[in-house]
N, C-alpha and C positions, 0 to 999 in steps of 0.2 A: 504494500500500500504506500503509494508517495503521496508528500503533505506538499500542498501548492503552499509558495509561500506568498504570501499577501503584504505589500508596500509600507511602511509605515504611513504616508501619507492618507492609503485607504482605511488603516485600522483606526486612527483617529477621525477620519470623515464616519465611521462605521459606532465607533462610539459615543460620538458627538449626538449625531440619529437616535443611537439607545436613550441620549441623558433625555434632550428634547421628547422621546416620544414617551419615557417617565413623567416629565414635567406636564405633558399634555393631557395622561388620565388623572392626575393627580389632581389637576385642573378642572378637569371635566365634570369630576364627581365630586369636588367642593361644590362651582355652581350648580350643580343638580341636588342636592342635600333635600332641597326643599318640597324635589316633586317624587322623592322614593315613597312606595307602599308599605306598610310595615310600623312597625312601632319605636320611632326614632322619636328619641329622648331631649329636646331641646332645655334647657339647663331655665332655672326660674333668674328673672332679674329684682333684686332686692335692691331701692334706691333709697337710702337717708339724703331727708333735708332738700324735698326738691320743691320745685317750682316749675308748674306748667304753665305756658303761656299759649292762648290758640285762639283761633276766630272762625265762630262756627257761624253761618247764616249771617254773616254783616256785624255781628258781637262777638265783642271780647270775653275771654273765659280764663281768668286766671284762678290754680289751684295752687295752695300748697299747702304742704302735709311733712310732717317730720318722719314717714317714711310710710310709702308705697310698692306695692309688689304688681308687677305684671306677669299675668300668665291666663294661659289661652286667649288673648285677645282681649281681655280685662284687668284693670287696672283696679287693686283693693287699696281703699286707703285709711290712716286713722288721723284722727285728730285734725280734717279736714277743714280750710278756711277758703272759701269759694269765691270769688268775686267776679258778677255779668256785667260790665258797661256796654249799652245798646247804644246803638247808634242814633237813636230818637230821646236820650238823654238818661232814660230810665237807668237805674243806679242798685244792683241788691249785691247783700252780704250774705252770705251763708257757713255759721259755723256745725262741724256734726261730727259727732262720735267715730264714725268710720263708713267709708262708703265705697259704692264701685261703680267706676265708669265704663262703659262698653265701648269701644273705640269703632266700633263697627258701625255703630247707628245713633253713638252720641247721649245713649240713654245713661241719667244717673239715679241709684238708689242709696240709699243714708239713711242712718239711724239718730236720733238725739238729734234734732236737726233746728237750730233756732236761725230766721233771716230777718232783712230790715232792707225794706224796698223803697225805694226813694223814687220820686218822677218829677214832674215840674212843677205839680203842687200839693202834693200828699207824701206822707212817711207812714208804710204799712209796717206789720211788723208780724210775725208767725212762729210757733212754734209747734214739733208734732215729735211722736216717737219715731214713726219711721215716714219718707217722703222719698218720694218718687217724679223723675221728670222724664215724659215720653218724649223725646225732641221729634219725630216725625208729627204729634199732631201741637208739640210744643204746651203740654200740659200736665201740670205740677200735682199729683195723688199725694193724700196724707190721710196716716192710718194711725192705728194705738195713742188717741186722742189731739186733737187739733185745738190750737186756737188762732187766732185771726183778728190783730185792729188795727185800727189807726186810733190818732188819740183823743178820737171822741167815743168810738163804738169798739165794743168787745167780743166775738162770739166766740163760744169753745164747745167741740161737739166731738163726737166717735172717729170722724174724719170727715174727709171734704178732696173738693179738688180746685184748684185754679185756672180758668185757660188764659194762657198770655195772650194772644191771640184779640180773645173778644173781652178778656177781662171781668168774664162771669167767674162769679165764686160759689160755690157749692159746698153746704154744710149736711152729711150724712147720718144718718143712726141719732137721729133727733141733737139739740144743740139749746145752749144757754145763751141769750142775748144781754150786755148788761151796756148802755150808756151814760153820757153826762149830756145834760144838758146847757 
C-alpha cells in the first residue's frame, strides 16, 4: 500500500476547511436554540433594583421594583411602584405588594394595590386586595374588597371595575357610599 503524500500547502488549506466548517455548526445550532422541539431548559432571569421604562398605546409606563423575575414571558414582581403618564395629561401612581406583567398582551395583575389618579381637574384615589388591568379592552378589575374616591365621595364594595376608556366605574357585590357635603 503506498501513502500519496499530500503538500503542506494542501494540509493546511484542508484544515483550515475542518476549523471553519467546526465554527459553522457550532454557529448554526446556537442561532437555532430557539426553534428545537424538546424540553430545552432556558435559565430564569432574576433582576434586583430595576427600572422599567416603556410606552405602551401613546403612555408612559414606568415600573420599578426592588427585584423582579422573568420567566415564560412574564415578569413577577414585588414591592411594585407603577407610574402611567398619558398623553392627555392624566397622571396615576400605583403602589402593590407584588404583581405580574405579561409582556405578551401588556396585561397586569397585583395584589395590595393602592393608586392616586390625577387629571386636569380631579385627584381619584383607590385601593383593593387584588386588581387587574386588561390592556386590550384597557380596563382596570378589583376584587377582595375595593374602595374608590375622590375627596368629596367614598365608595367601598366586594369589587368593581374601571374603564379608562369611557370612565365608567362599577361597584360589584353591593357597596357602601359615604360623602361630604
Amino acid at each position: 500500500m503506498s501513502v500519496k503524500k499530500i503538500s503542506r500547502k494542501k494540509a493546511y488549506t484542508i484544515a483550515a476547511l475542518f476549523f471553519v466548517a467546526v465554527i459553522v455548526v457550532f454557529l448554526w445550532r446556537d442561532l437555532n436554540l430557539a426553534s428545537l422541539d424538546g424540553d430545552l431548559m432556558l435559565p430564569d432571569i432574576i433582576v434586583e433594583n430595576i427600572e422599567i421604562d416603556r410606552e405602551i398605546r401613546g403612555n408612559r409606563w414606568k415600573l420599578i421594583s426592588p427585584r423582579v423575575e422573568h420567566k415564560d414571558g412574564l415578569f413577577y414582581g414585588m414591592s411594585l411602584d407603577i407610574t402611567i403618564t398619558e398623553s392627555n395629561g392624566k397622571f396615576t401612581r400605583i403602589k402593590a405588594d407584588k404583581g405580574v406583567f405579561a409582556r405578551s398582551n401588556n396585561d397586569i395583575k397585583m395584589t395590595s394595590a393602592d393608586a392616586v389618579i390625577k387629571d386636569k381637574h380631579n385627584i381619584y384615589s383607590f385601593k383593593a386586595g387584588k386588581a387587574e388591568f386588561d390592556a386590550a379592552k384597557e380596563l382596570w378589575s378589583f376584587f377582595d374588597t375595593v374602595m374608590l374616591s375622590d375627596r368629596r365621595i367614598s365608595v367601598k364594595g366586594k369589587g368593581g371595575s374601571y374603564d379608562t376608556k369611557s370612565g365608567e366605574c362599577i361597584i360589584t357585590g353591593g357597596g357602601v357610599i359615604t360623602w361630604k357635603e
